[in-house]
C-alpha positions in Angstrom: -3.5 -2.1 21.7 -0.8 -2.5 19.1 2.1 -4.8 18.3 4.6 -5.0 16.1 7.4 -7.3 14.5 10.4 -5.9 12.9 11.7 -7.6 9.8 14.0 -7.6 6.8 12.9 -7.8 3.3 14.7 -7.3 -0.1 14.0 -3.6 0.3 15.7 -3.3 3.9 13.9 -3.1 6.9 10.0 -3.2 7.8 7.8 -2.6 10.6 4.9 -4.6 11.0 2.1 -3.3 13.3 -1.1 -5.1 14.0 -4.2 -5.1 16.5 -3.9 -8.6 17.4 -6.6 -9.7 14.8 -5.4 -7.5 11.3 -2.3 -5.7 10.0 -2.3 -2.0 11.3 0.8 -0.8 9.4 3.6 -1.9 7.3 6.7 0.7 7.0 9.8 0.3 6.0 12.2 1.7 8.1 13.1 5.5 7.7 10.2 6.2 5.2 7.9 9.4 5.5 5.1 8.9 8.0 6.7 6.1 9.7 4.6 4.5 12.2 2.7 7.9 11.9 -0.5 5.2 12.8 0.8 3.5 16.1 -1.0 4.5 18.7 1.5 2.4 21.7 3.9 -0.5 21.3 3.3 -3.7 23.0 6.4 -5.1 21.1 6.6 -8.0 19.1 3.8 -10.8 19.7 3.1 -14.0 17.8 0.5 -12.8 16.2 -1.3 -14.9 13.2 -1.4 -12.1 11.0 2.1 -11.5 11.5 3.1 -14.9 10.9 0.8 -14.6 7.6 2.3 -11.3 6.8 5.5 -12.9 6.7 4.8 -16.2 4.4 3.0 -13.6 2.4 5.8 -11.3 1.7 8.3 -14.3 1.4 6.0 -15.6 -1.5 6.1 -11.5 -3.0 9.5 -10.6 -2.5 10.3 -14.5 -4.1 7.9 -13.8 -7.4 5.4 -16.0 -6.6 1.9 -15.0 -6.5 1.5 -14.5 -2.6 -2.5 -15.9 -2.4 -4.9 -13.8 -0.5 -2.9 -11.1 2.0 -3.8 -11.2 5.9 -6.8 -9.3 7.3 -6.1 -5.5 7.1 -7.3 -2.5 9.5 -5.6 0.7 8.2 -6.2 3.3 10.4 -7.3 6.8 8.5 -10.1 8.7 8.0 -13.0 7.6 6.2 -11.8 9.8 2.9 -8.4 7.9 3.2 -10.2 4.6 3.9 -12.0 4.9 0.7 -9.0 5.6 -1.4 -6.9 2.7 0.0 -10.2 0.5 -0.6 -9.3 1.4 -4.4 -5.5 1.2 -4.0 -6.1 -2.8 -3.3 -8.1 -3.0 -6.9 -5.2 -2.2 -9.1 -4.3 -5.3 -10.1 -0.4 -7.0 -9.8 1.7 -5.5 -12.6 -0.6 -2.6 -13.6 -0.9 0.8 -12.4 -3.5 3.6 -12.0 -2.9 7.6 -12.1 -3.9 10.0 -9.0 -6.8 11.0 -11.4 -7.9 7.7 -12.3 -8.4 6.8 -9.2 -10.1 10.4 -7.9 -12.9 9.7 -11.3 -13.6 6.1 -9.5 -13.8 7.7 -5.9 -16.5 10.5 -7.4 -18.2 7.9 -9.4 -18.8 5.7 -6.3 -19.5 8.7 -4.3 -21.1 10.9 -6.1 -19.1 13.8 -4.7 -16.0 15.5 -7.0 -12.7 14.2 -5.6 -9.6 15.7 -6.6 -6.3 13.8 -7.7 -4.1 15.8 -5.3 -6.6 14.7 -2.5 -6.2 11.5 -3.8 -2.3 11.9 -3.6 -2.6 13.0 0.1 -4.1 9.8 1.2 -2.1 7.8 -1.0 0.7 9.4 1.0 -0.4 8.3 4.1 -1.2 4.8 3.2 -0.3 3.2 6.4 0.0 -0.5 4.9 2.5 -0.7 2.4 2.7 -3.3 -0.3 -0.3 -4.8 0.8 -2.3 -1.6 0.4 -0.4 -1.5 -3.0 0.2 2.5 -3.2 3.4 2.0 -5.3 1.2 1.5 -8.1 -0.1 4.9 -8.4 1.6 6.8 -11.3 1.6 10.3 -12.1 -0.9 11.4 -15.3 2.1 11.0 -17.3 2.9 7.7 -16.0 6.0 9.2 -14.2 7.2 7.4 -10.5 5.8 10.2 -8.5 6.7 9.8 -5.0 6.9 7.4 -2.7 7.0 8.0 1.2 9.3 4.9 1.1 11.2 6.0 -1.5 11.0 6.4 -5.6 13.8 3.7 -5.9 11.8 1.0 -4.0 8.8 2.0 -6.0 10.7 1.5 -9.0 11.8 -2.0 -7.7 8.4 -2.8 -6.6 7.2 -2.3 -9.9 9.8 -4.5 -11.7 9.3 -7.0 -9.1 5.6 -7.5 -10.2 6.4 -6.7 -14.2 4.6 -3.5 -13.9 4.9 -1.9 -17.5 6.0 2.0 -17.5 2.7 4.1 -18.9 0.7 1.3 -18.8 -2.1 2.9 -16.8 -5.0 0.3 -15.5 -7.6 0.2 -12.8 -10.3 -2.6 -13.3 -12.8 -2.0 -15.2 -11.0 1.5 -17.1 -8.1 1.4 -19.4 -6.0 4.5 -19.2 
């Protein structure tokens, strides 16, 4: 069963979808894939993790340093899963490229990953901001897309002092 709890943020509107223990989705309204995840609609519950969710983005959106994010249960397949595992290691204010993030995949794996596989799940992150996808940059550092939208990347970025071609994941420098 799924709920969900429409709300407005500095970047327009967002639907919040959750299981009744973790965050299921996070959308902003109009974006690619929306709600591509939800299997029905309950409509809007008090939920904990939505109240979290909330005080969480509040603390975000306000520049503060939002503390440990609600319980998340994207819903993907195992491949996507993986990658979004990785998306939530880029730290605040850094970034990672497509391949970066395919080397660490195969690494942990031990199977060859491609970046545009990597960019397919990335797409289809169901969570976004907490599953931070914005902060996966082209090779070139360019803002490739965005399925809510390069100019909310772009913001996103600024918000959290993200520096154009500087290109982190933990552990890896470039």
């Amino acid at each position: 069963m799924a709920y969900t709890r429409r709300l407005e943020t500095p970047l327009g509107g967002v639907l919040l979808a959750g299981d009744g223990e973790a965050l299921t989705g996070l959308w902003f309204e109009g974006q690619r894939y929306f709600a591509r995840t939800l299997e029905s609609d309950e409509g809007d519950r008090a939920l904990p993790a939505f109240d979290r969710a909330e005080c969480w983005l509040a603390a975000y959106f306000g520049g503060e340093d939002p503390g440990e994010a609600p319980a998340l249960n994207p819903r993907g397949s195992d491949f996507q899963r993986a990658v979004w595992a990785l998306l939530v290691e880029i730290p605040r204010g850094q970034t990672a490229t497509y391949g970066r993030i395919a080397a660490r995949l195969a690494a942990r794996t031990g199977a060859a990953v491609s970046a545009r596989a990597v960019g397919g799940a990335v797409a289809r992150n169901p969570i976004s901001i907490f599953i931070p996808c914005h902060r996966v940059v082209g090779a070139d550092g360019s803002l490739t897309g965005y399925a809510g939208g390069v100019d909310r990347k772009r913001r996103l970025l600024r918000l959290e002092g993200a520096v154009p071609g500087e290109t982190v994941l933990p552990g890896r420098r470039g």
